[in-house]
C-alpha positions in Angstrom: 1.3 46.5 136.5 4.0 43.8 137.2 2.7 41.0 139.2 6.4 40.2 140.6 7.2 43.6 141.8 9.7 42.9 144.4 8.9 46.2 145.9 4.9 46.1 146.5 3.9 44.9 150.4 0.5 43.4 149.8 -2.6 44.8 152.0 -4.5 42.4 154.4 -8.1 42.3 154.6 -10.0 44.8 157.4 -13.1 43.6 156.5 -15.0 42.1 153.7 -19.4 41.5 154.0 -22.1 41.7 151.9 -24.7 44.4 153.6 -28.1 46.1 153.4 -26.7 49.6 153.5 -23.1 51.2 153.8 -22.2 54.8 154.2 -19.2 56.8 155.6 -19.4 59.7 157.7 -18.2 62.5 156.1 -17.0 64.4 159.5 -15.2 61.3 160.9 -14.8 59.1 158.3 -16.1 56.0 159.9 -17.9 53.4 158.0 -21.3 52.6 158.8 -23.1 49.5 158.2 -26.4 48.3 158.7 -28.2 44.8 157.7 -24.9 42.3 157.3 -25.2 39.0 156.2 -24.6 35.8 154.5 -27.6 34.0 154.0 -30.7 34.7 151.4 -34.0 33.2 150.9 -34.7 30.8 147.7 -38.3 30.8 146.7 -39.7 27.7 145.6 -43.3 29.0 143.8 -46.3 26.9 144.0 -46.2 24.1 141.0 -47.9 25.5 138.1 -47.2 29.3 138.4 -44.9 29.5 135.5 -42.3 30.7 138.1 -38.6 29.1 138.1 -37.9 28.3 141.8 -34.5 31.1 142.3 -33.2 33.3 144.6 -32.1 36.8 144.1 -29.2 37.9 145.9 -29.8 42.4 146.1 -26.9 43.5 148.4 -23.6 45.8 148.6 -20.1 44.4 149.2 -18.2 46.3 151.2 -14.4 45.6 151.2 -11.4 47.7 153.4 -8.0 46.0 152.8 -5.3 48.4 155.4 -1.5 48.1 155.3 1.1 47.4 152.3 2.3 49.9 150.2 2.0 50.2 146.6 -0.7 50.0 143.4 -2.5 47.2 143.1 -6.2 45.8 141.5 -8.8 43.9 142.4 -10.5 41.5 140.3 -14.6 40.6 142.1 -17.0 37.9 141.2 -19.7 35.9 143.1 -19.3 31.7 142.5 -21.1 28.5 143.0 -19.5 25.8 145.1 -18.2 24.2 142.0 -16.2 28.0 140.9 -18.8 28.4 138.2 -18.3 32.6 137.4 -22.0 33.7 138.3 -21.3 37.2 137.9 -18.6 39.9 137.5 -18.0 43.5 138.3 -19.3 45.1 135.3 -16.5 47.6 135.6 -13.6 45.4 135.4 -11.3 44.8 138.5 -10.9 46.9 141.5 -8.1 49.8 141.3 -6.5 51.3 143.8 -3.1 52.8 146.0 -2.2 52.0 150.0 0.7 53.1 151.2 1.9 54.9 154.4 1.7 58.5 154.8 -0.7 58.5 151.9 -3.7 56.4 152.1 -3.2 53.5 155.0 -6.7 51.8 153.2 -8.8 51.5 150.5 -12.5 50.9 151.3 -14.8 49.6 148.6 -18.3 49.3 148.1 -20.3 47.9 145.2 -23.9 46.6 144.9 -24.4 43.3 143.3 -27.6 42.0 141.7 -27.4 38.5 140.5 -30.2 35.7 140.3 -29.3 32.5 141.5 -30.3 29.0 140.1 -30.2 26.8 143.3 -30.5 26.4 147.0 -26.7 26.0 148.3 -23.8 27.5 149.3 -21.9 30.6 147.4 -19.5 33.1 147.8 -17.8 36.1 146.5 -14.4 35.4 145.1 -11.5 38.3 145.3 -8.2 38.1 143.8 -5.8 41.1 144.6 -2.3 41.6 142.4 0.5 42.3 142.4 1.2 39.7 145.5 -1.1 36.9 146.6 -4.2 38.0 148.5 -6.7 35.9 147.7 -10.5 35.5 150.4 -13.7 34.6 149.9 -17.0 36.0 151.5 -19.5 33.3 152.1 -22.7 33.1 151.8 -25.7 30.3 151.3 -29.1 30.4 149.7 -31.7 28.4 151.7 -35.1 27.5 152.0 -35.0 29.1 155.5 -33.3 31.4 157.1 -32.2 30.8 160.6 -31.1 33.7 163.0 -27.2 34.5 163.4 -25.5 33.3 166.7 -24.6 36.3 168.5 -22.4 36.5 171.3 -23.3 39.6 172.6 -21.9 41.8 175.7 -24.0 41.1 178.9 -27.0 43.3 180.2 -25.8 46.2 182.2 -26.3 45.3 185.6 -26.2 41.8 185.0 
């Protein structure tokens, strides 16, 4: 695959979360999600068990990029805030085709299981070619977790 293909119209990003549980409807062909998020626990054991303090971050990425039209690949890995390579798909990079009149999006989803050393902040890395997509998915390891801001739609009756 040439990575100056004059002729390839990269895809833009629909969506891109890590998530509890991901299906798609098989009669509609909408995407459900349940459980999104971008922060996970790190235990720190009581001194002396023999435990490593660690966090274990259990969870599926779920990616859609829509538009552009052409072949392209994906290559996936989750980093540290200093791009340290924590963990890669095991089956290489991403493959896929968008194009109009054929398949306006390509929806992935992949569970990733990797322990991390540290509190802190991390994030999935994603590189798309040919072209020059490039996005990250955040997400942070902490002690505690707080609850998500939410700006949600008023009461009815309200």
């Amino acid at each position: 695959m040439n990575d100056d293909d004059l002729f390839v119209l990269t895809p833009e990003v629909w969506y891109a979360v890590l998530c509890d549980a991901f299906g798609v409807d098989p009669a509609t062909g909408k995407v459900g999600m349940q459980g999104i998020l971008n922060q996970i626990m790190f235990f720190e054991p009581p001194e002396g068990s023999g435990i490593a303090p660690h966090a274990h971050l259990s969870s599926i990425l779920a990616i859609a990029l829509s538009g552009g039209e052409g072949s392209f690949r994906a290559h996936i890995d989750v980093r540290d805030m200093d791009n340290n390579v924590l963990w890669e798909r095991p089956q290489g990079d991403w493959e896929f085709q968008v194009g109009l009149g054929s398949a306006p999006s390509a929806v992935f989803a992949q569970e990733i299981s990797v322990w991390l050393p540290s509190a802190g902040r991390y994030h999935v890395a994603v590189t798309v070619r040919p072209g020059q997509l490039q996005f990250r998915i955040p997400f942070e390891v902490a002690t505690r977790i707080g609850p998500a801001a939410a700006a949600l739609p008023p009461e009815p009756g309200a």
